[in-house]
N, CA, C and O of each residue as an XYZ file, in Angstrom:
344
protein
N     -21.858    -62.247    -47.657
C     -22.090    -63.569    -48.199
C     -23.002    -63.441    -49.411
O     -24.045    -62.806    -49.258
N     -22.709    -64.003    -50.665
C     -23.823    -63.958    -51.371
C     -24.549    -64.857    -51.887
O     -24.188    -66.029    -52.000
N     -25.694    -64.387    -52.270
C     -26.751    -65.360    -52.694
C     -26.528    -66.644    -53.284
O     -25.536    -66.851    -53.984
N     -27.557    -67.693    -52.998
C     -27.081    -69.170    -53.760
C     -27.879    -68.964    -54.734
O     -28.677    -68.038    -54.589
N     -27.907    -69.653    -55.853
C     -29.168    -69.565    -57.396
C     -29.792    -70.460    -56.611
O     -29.217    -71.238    -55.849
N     -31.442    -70.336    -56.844
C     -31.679    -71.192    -55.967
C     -33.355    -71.413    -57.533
O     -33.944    -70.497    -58.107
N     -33.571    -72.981    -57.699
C     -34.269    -73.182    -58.471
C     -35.871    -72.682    -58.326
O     -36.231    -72.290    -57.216
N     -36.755    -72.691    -59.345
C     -38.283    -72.423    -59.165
C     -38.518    -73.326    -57.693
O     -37.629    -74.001    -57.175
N     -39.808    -73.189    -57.194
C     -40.446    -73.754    -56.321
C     -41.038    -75.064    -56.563
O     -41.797    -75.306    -57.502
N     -40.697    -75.815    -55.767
C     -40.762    -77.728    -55.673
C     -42.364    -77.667    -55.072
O     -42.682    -76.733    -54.337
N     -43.175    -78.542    -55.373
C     -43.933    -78.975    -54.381
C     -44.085    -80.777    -54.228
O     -44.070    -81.685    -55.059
N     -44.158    -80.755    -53.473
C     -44.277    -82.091    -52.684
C     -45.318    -82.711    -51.652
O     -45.735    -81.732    -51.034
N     -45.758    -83.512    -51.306
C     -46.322    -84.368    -50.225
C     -45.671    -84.856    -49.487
O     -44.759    -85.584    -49.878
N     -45.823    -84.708    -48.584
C     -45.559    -85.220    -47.182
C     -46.076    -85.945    -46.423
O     -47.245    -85.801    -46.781
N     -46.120    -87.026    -45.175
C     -46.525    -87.225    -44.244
C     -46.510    -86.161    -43.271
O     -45.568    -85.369    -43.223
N     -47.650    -86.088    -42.373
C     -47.998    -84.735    -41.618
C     -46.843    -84.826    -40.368
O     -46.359    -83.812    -39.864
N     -46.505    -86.126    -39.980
C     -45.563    -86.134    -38.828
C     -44.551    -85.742    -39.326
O     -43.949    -84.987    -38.562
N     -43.930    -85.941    -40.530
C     -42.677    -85.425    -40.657
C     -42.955    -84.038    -41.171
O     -42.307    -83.153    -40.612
N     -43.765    -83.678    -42.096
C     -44.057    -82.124    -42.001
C     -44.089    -81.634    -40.525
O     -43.197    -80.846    -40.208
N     -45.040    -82.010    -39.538
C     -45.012    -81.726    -38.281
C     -43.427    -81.532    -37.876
O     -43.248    -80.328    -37.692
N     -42.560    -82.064    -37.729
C     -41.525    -82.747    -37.137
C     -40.408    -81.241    -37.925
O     -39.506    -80.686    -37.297
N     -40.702    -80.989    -38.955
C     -39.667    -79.812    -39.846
C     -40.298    -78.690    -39.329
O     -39.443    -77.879    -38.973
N     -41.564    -78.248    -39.113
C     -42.270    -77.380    -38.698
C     -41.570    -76.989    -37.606
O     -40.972    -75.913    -37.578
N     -41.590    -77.954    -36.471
C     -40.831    -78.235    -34.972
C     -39.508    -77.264    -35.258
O     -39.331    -76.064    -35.051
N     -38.769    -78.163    -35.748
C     -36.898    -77.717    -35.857
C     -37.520    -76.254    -36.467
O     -37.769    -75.388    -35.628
N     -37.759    -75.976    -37.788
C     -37.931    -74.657    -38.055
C     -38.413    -73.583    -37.555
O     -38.309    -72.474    -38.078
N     -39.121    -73.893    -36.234
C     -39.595    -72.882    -35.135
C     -38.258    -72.916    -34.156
O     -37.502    -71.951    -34.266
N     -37.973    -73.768    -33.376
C     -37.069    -74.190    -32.474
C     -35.620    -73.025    -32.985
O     -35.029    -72.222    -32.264
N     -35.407    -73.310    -34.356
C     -34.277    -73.112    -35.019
C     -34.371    -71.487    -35.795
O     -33.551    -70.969    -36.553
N     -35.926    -70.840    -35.192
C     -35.968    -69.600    -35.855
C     -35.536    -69.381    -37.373
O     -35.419    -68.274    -37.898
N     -35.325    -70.554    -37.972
C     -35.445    -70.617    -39.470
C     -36.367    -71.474    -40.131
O     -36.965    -72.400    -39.582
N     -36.506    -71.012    -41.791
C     -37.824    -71.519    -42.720
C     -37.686    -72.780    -42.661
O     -36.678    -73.430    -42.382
N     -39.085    -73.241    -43.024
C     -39.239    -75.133    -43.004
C     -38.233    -75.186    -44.856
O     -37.757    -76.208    -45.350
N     -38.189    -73.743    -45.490
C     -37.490    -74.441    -46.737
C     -35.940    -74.565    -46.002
O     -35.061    -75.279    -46.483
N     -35.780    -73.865    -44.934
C     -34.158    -73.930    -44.425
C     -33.737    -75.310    -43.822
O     -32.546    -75.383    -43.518
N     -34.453    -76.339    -43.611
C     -34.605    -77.390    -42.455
C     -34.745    -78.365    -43.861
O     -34.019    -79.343    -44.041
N     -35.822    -77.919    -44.842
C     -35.676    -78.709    -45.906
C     -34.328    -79.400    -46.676
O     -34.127    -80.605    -46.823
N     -33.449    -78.258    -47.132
C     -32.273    -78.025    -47.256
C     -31.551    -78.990    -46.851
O     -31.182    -80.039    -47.380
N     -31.328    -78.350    -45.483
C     -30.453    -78.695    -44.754
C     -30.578    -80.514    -44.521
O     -29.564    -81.212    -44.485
N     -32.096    -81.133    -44.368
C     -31.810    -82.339    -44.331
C     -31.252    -83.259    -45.690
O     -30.569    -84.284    -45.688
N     -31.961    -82.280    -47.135
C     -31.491    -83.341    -48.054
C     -30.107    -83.125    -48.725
O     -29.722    -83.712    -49.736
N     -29.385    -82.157    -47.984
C     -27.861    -82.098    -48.361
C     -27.053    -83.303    -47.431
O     -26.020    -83.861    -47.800
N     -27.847    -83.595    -46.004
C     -27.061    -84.527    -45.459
C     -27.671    -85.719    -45.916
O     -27.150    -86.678    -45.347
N     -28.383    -85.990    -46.549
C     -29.041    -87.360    -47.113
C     -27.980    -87.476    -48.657
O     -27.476    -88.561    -48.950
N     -27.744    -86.168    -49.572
C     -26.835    -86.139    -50.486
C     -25.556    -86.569    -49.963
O     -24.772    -87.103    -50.747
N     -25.180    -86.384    -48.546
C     -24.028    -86.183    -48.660
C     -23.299    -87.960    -47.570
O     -22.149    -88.356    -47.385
N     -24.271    -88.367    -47.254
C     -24.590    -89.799    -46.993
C     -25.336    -91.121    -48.419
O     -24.834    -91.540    -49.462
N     -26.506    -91.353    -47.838
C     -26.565    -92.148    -48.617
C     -27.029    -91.846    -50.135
O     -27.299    -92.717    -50.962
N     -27.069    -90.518    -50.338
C     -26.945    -90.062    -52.172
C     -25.806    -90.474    -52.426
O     -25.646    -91.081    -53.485
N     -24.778    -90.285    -51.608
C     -23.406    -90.512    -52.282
C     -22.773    -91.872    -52.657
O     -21.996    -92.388    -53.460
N     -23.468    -92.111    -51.733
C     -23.155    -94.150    -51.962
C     -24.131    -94.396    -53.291
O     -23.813    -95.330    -54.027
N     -24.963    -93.832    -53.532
C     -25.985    -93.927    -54.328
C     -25.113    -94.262    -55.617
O     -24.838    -95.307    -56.207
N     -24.801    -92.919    -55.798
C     -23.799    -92.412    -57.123
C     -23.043    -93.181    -56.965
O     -22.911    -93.923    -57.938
N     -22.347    -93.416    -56.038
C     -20.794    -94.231    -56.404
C     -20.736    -95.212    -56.777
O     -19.828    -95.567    -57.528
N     -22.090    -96.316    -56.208
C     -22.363    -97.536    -56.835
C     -22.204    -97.253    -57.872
O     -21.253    -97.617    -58.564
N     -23.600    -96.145    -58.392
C     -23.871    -96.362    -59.893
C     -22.344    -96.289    -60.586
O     -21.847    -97.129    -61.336
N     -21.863    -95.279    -60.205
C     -20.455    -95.623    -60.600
C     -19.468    -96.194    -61.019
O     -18.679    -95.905    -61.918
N     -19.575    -97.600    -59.862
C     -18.529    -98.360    -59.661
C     -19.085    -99.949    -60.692
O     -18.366   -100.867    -61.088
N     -20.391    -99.784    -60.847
C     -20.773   -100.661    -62.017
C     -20.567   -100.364    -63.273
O     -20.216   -101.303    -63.987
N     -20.701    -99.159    -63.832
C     -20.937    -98.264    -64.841
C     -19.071    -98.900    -65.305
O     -18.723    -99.503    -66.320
N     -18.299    -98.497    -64.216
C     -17.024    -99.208    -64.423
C     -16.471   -100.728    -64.489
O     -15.522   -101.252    -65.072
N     -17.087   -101.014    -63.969
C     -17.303   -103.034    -64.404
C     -17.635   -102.674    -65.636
O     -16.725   -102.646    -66.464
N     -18.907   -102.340    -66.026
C     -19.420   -102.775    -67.371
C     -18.163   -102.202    -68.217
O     -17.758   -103.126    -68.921
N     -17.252   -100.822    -68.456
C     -16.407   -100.885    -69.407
C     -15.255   -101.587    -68.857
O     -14.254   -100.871    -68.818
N     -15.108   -102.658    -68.462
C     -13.707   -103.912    -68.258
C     -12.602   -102.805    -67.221
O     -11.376   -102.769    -67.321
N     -13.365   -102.060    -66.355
C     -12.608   -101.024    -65.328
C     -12.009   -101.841    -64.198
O     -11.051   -101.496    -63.506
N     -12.898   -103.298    -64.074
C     -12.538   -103.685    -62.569
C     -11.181   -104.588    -62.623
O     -10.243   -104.627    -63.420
N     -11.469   -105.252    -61.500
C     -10.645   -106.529    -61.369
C     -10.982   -107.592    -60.767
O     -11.980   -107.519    -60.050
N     -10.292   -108.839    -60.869
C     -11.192   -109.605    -60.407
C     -10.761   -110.173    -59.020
O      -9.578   -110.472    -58.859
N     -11.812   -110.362    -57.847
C     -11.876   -110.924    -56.935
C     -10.256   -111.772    -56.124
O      -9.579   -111.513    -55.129
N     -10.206   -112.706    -57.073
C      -9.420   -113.663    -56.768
C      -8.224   -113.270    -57.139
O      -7.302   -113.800    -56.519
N      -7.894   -112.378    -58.096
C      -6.285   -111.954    -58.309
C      -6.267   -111.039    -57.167
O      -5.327   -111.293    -56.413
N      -6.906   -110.179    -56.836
C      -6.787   -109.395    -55.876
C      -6.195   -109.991    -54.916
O      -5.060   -109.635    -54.601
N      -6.751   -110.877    -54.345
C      -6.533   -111.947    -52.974
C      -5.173   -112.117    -53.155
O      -4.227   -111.658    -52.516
N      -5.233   -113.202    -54.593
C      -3.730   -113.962    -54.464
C      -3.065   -112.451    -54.695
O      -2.246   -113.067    -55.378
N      -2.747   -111.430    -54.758
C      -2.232   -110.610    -54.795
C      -1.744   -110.228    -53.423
O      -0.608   -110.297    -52.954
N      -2.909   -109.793    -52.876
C      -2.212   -109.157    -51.460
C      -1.927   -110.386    -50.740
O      -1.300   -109.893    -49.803
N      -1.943   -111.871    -50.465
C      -1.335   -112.703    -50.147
C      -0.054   -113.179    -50.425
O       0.578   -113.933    -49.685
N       0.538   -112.489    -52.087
C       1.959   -112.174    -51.884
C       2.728   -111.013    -50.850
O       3.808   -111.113    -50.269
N       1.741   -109.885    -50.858
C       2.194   -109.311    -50.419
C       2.469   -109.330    -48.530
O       3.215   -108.697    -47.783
N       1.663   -110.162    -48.372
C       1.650   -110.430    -47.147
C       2.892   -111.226    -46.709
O       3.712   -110.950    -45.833
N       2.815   -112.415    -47.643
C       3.754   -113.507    -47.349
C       4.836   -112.938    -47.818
O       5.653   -113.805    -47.510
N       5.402   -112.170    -48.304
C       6.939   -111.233    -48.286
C       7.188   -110.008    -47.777
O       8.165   -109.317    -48.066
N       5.914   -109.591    -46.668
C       6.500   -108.870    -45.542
C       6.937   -109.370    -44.201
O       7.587   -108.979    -43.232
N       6.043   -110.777    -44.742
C       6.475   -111.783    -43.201
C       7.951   -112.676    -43.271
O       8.438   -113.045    -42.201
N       8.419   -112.902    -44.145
C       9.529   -113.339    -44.940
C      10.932   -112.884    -44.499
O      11.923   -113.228    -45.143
């Protein structure tokens, strides 16, 4: 397996319970508190970072005339409804 690039060294503050609490898993788990680090903010990336981005996204696309609007939508799939029932 090989190595990830992995950036200079972060420092940060913490609350001691949740430092406490990574300390925990990283003993428990016989791996580093940077391994537990990781590992939680890839599932925070990979949850609500991602909604994060996509918003920003999905406005970023309104603002260049990307969307559509509300109410055609509706009356839209309400044709489509009313000529599968048909």
């Amino acid at each position: 397996m090989s190595e990830r690039e992995l950036s200079d060294p972060i420092t940060m503050r913490l609350p001691l319970d949740v430092l406490s609490e990574i300390g925990e898993i990283a003993e428990i788990c016989d791996r580093s508190r940077s391994w537990v680090f990781v590992r939680a903010l890839k599932s925070y990336l990979a949850a609500e970072g991602r909604e994060i981005i996509e918003l920003a996204q999905a406005r970023r696309d309104i603002e260049n005339g990307l969307g559509h609007d509300l109410d055609d939508v509706i009356d839209e799939v309400d044709a489509i409804v009313k000529g599968a029932a048909a």
